[in-house]
C-alpha positions as CSV (number, residue, x, y, z in Angstrom):
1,X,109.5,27.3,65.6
2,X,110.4,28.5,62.0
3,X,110.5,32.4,60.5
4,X,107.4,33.4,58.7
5,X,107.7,33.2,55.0
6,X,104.5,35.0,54.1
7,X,103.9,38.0,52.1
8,X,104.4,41.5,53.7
9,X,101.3,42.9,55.2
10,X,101.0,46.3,55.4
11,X,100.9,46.6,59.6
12,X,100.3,49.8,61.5
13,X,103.0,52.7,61.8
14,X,105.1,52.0,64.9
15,X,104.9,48.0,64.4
16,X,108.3,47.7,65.3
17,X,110.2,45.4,62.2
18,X,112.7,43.0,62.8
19,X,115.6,41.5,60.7
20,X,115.1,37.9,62.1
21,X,117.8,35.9,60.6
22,X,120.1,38.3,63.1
23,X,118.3,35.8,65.6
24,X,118.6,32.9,63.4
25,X,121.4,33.4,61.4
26,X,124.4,34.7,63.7
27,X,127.5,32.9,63.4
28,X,128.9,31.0,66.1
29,X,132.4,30.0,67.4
30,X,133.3,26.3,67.1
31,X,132.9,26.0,70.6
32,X,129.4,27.6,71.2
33,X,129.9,30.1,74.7
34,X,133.9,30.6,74.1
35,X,134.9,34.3,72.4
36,X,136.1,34.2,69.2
37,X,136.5,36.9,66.7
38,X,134.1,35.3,64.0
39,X,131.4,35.2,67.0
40,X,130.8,38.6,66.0
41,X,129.6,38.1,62.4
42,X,126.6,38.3,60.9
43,X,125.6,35.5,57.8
44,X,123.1,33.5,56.7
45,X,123.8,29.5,58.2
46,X,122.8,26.8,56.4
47,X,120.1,25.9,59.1
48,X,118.1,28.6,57.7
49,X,117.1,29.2,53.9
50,X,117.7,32.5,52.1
51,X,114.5,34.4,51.4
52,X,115.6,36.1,47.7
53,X,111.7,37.9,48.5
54,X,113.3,40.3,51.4
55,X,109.7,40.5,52.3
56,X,109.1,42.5,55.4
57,X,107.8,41.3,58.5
58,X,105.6,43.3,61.4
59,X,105.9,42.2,64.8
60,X,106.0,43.3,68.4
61,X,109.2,42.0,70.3
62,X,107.8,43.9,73.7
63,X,104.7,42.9,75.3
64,X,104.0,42.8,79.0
65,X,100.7,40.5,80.5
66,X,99.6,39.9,83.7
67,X,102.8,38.1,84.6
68,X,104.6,41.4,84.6
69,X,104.2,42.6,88.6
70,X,103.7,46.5,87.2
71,X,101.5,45.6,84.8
72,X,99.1,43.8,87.1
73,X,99.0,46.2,89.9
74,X,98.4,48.7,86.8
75,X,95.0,46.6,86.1
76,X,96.0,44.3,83.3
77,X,94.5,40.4,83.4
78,X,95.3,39.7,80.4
79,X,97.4,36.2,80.1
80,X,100.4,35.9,77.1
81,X,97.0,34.0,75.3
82,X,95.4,36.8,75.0
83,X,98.3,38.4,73.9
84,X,98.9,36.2,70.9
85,X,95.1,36.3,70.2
86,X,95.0,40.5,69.9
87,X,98.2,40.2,67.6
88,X,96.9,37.3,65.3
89,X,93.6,40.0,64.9
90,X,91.3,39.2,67.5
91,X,89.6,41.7,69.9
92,X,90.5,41.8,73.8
93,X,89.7,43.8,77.2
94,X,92.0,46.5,78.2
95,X,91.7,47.0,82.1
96,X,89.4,49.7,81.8
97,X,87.0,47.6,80.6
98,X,86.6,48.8,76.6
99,X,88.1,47.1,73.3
100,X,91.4,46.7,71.9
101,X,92.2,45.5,68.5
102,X,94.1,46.1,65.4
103,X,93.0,46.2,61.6
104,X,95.8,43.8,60.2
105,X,96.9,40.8,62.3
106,X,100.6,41.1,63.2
107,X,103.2,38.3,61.7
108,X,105.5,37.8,64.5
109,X,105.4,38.4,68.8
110,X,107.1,38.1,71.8
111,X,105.6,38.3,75.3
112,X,108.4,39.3,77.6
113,X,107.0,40.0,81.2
114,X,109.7,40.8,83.8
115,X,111.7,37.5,85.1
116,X,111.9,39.3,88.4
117,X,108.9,38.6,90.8
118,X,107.3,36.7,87.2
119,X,103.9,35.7,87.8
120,X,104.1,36.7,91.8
121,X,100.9,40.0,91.5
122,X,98.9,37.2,90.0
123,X,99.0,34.7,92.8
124,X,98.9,37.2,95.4
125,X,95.7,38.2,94.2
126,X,94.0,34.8,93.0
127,X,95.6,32.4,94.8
128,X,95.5,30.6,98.2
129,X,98.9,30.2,98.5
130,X,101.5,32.2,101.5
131,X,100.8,35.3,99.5
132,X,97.6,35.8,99.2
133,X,97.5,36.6,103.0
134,X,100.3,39.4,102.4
135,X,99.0,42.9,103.4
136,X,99.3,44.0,99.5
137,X,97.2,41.4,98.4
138,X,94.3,43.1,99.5
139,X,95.4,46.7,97.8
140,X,96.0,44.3,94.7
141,X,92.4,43.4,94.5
142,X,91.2,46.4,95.1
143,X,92.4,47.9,92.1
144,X,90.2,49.1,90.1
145,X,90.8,52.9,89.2
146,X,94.3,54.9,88.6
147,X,94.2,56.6,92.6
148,X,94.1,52.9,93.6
149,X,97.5,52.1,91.8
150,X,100.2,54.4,94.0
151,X,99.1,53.2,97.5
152,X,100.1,49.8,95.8
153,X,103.6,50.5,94.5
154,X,104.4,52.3,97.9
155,X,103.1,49.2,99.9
156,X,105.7,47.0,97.3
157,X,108.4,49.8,97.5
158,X,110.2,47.6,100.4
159,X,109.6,44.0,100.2
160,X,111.2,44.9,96.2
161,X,113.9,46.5,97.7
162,X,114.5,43.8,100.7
163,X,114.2,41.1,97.8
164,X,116.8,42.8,95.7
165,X,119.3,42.6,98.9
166,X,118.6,39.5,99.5
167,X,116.3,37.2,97.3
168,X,116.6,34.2,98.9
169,X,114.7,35.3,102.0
170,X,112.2,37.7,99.8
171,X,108.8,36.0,99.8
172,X,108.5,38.2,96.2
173,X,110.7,35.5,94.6
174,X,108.6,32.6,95.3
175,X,109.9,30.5,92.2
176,X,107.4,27.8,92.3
177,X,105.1,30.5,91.0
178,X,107.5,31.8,88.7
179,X,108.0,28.7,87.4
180,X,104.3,28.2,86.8
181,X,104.0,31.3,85.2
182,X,106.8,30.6,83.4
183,X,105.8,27.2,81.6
184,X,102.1,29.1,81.4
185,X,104.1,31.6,79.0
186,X,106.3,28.8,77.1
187,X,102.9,26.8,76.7
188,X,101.1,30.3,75.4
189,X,103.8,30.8,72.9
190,X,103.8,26.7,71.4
191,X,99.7,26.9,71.4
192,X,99.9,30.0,69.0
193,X,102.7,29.3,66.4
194,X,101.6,28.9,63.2
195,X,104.5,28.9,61.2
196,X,104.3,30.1,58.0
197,X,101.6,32.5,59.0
198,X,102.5,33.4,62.8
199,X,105.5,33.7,64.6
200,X,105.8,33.5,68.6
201,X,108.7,33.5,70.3
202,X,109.3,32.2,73.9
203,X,110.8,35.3,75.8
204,X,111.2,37.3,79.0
205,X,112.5,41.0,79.9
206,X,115.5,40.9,82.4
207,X,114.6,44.4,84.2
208,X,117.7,45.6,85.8
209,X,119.5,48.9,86.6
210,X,122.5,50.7,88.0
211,X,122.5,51.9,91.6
212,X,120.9,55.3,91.1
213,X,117.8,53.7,88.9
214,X,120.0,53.7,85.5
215,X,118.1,52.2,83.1
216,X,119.8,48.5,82.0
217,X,117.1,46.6,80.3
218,X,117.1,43.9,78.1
219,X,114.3,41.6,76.5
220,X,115.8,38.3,76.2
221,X,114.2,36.2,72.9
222,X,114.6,32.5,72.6
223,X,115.5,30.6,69.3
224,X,113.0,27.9,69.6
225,X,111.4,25.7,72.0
226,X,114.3,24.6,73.9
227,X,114.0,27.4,76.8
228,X,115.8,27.7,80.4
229,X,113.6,26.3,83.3
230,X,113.2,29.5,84.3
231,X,114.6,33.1,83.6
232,X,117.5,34.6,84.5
233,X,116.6,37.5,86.6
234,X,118.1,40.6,88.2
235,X,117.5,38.8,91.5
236,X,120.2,36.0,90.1
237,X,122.3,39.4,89.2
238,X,121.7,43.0,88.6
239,X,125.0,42.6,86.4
240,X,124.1,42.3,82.6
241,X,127.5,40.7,81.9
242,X,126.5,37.9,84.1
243,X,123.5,37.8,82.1
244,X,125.5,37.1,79.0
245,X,127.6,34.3,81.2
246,X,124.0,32.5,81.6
247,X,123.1,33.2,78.1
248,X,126.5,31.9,76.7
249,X,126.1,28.4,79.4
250,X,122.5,28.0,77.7
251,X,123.9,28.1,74.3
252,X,126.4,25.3,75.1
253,X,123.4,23.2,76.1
254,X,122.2,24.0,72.8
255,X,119.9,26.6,73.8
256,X,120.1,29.8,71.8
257,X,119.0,33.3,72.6
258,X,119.9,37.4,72.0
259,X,119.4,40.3,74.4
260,X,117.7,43.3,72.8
261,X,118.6,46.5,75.4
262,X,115.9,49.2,75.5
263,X,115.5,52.4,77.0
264,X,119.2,53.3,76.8
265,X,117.6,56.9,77.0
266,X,116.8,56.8,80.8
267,X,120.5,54.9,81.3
268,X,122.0,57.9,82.8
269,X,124.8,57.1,80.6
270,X,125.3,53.5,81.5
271,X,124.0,51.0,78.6
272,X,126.7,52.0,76.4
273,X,129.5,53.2,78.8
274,X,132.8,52.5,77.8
275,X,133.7,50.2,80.8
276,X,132.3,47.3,82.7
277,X,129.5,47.3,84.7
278,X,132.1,47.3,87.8
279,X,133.7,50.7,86.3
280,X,137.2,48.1,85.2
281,X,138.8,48.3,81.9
282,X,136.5,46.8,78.9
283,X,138.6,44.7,76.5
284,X,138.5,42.9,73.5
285,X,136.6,39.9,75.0
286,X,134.1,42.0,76.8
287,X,133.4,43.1,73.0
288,X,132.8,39.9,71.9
289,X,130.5,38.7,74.2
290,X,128.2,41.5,74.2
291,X,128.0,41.1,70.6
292,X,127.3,37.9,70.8
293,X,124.7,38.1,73.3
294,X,123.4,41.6,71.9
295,X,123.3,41.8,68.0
296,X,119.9,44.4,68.3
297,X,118.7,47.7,70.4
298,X,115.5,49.0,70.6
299,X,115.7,52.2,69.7
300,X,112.3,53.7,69.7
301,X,109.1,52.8,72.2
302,X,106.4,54.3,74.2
303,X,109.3,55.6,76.7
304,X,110.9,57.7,74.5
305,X,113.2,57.1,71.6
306,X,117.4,56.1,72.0
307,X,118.6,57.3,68.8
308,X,120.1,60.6,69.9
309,X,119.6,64.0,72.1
310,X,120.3,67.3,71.0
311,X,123.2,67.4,72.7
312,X,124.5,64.4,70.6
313,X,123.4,65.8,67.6
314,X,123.2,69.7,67.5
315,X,122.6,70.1,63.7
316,X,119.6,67.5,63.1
317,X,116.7,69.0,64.0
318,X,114.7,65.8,64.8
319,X,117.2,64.9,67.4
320,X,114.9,66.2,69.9
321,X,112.0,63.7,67.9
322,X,110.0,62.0,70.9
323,X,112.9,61.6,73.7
324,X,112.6,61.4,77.1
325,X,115.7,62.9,79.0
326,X,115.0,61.4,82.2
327,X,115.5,57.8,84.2
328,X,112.7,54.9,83.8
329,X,111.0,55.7,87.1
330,X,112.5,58.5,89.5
331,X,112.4,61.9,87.1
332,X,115.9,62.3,87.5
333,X,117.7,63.4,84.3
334,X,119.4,61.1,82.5
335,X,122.7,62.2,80.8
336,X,122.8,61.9,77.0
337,X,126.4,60.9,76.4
338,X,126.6,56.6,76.7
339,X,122.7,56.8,76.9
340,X,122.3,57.1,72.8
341,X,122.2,54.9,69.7
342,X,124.2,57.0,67.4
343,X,126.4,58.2,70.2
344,X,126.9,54.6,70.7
345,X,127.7,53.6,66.8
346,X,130.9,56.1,66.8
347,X,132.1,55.2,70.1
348,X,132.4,51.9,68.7
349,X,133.8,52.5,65.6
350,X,136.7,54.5,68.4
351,X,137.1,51.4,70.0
352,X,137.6,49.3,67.4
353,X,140.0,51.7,65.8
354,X,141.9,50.9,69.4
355,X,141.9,47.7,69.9
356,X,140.0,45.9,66.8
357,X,136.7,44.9,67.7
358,X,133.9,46.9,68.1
359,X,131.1,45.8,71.4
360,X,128.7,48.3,69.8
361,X,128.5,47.4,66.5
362,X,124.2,46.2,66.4
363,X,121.3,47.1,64.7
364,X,117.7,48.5,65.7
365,X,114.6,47.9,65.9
366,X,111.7,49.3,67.4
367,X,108.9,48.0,69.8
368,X,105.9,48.8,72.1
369,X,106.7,47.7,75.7
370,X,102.8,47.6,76.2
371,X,101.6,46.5,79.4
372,X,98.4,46.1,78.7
373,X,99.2,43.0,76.7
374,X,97.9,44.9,73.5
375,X,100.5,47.2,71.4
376,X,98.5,50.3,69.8
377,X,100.2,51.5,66.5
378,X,98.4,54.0,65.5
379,X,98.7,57.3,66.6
380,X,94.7,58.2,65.8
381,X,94.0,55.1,68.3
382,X,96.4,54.8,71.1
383,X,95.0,53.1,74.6
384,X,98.4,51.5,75.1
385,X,101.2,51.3,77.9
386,X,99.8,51.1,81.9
387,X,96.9,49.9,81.9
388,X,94.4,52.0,84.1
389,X,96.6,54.5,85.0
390,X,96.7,55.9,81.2
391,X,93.7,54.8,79.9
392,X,92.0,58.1,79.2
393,X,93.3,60.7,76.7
394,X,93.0,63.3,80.0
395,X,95.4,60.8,81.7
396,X,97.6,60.1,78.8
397,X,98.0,64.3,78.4
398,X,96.8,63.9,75.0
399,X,93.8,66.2,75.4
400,X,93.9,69.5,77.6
401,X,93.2,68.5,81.3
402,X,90.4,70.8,83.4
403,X,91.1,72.5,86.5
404,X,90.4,69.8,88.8
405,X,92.1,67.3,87.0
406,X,95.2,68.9,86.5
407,X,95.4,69.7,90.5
408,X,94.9,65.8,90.9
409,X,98.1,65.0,88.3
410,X,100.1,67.5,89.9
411,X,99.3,66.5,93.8
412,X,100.6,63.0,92.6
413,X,103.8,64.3,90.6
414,X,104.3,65.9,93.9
415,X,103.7,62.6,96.5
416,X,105.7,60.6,93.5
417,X,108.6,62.9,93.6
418,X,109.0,63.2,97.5
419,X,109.0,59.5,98.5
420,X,112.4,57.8,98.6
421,X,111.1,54.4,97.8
422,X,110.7,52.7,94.4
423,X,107.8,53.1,92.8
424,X,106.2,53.7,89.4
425,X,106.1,57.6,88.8
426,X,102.6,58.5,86.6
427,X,102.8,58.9,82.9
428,X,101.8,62.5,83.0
429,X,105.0,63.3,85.3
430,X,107.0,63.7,81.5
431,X,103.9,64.9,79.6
């Protein structure tokens, strides 16, 4: 697959933008995998041709299908096709049934449904296979409005739980699906890739967290067509250094990839803490690695943006522009220091002062995290992020709710908030 060359079209606000030669044109070590101080810079290679243009290039690094376990149980059917089809112009179905499209075709995507339980919703609820006789199954299928969607989640709750415990015995990791799903996506991506005109990009979101649901997600992009047989998942570890292990033994089989973190808002602190994952010392190769493996953030999305809190920043007054202070999932807060872009940036530039390289030293970009496998961009036309359960402005909380309905959103805020197990909490619970 190449980089686009084409002239900049003027996309929609909120089309997130991204440098791409930081995917294509990072400088590695001699030995590909080993730390290495010059690991860490940034340059054109001679692979990849200089564009003297700069033209600008719209895309959407952030898309979730049907492949995604939330975004099915949320109502989307929509396959990584689909996906490519909406952002090279064409119309597609949102789960509620009406229209999505946008009014300039995008030049670049990736679909990154979650490697965890990839492609498992799907089979549950069209196949023939062990788990289409599973209890949820049937709740699955009989999705079809946004009270249907909680009952699912809670039936799920466990069986994710038990499968993050122990995978190997979870009948949620069944990777003969994933792996079906998987080539599905990779084949998705090579059917679409016009280059010159269209980029795709073969990629997956590793969806992990800290024990207390701190936010610790990254969407992993592939260079090319040379991909993994399958994704490295929080089921293989929920540790995102071990992530960067994987990613480093890939690139020594000449497969090359970056991690873009999002949601460091709802980390509680954790995406940019200042040791390991394990709470032991970070050092200088620790900095390395993660800058190999994590050049770019996303910094803004539909949850919220990561660029910093109030707290953080007590003299800008847009520090408080579109945040969301609490976890991704249970509303507990989430606390600002180590959970911030900015924040982030200067304790860097402390550490490097200490001990001369810097694990925080990345740029930003900005993407959708759509699960509808559509990314809206415009502010006058939103439908976009879970599917059924958001598909109405009254539901979204971008219109005044009536009487009735705002008993029904509270009454599920209320049953979200009291269950201990893991499940999705509404939109409207941070409206």
């Amino acid at each position: 697959m190449v980089v686009t060359e084409n002239s900049m079209k003027l996309s929609p606000v909120f089309v997130c933008t991204l440098a791409v030669l930081t995917l294509f044109g990072c400088s590695r070590s001699e030995e590909p995998g080993k730390p290495s101080s010059e690991a860490v810079d940034i340059a054109p290679t001679d692979a990849i041709a200089t564009n003297p243009l700069l033209d600008a290039f719209f895309g959407d690094t952030h898309v979730h299908t049907r492949y995604s376990l939330d975004a099915y149980v949320l109502g989307t059917r929509a396959s990584p096709d689909d996906a490519y089809r909406f952002a090279k112009g064409a119309a597609i179905k949102h789960a509620a049934g009406f229209d999505m499209q946008i009014n300039k075709p995008l030049d670049f995507l990736a679909v990154t449904d979650h490697g965890n339980f990839l492609g498992v919703m799907a089979e549950a609820a069209e196949g023939t296979g062990p788990l289409s006789q599973m209890e949820f199954a049937t709740a699955i299928r009989d999705v079809t409005k946004p009270d249907d969607i909680l009952p699912v989640f809670r039936a799920l709750g466990p069986l994710m739980q038990a499968a993050d415990e122990n995978p190997d015995q979870s009948v949620l990791n069944d990777l003969d699906v994933a792996r079906n799903a998987w080539q599905d996506t990779i084949a998705a991506a090579e059917r679409h890739n016009e280059p010159g005109t269209f980029t795709t990009f073969v990629a997956y979101e590793y969806t992990t967290r800290g024990g207390q649901a701190q936010n610790l997600h990254r969407n992993v992009i592939f260079r090319g067509s040379n991909v993994p047989d399958l994704p490295f998942s929080r089921l293989n570890s929920p540790n995102p250094e071990d992530l960067w292990q994987w990613m480093d033994a890939q690139r020594e089989l000449g497969i090359e990839s970056l991690a873009i973190p999002h949601n460091s808002n709802g980390s509680d602190g954790w995406m940019f803490q200042t040791t390991r994952f394990d709470g032991s010392p970070q050092d200088s190769d620790y900095a390395i690695q993660r800058m190999r493996n994590e050049p770019v953030v996303e910094n803004t999305q539909v949850k919220g943006t990561s660029d910093t809190h109030p707290l953080l920043s007590p003299n800008d007054e847009w520090a408080d522009f579109e945040i969301m202070p609490i976890r991704v999932g249970p509303p507990l807060p989430s606390q600002a220091p180590g959970s911030y872009v900015r924040d982030a940036w200067g304790r860097g530039l402390q550490i490097e002062a200490s001990w001369g390289v810097n694990p925080f030293k990345f740029g930003v970009i900005g993407s959708s995290d759509t699960h509808v496998a559509a990314g809206s961009y415009q502010e006058d036309n939103f439908w976009s992020k879970t599917g059924l359960d958001d598909a109405t402005p009254q539901r979204r909380g971008s219109v005044p709710l009536d009487e009735a309905n705002a008993n029904e959103v509270q009454n599920n805020v209320l049953r979200a908030t009291d269950t201990r197990e893991p499940i999705v909490v509404l939109i409207m619970a941070r409206r």
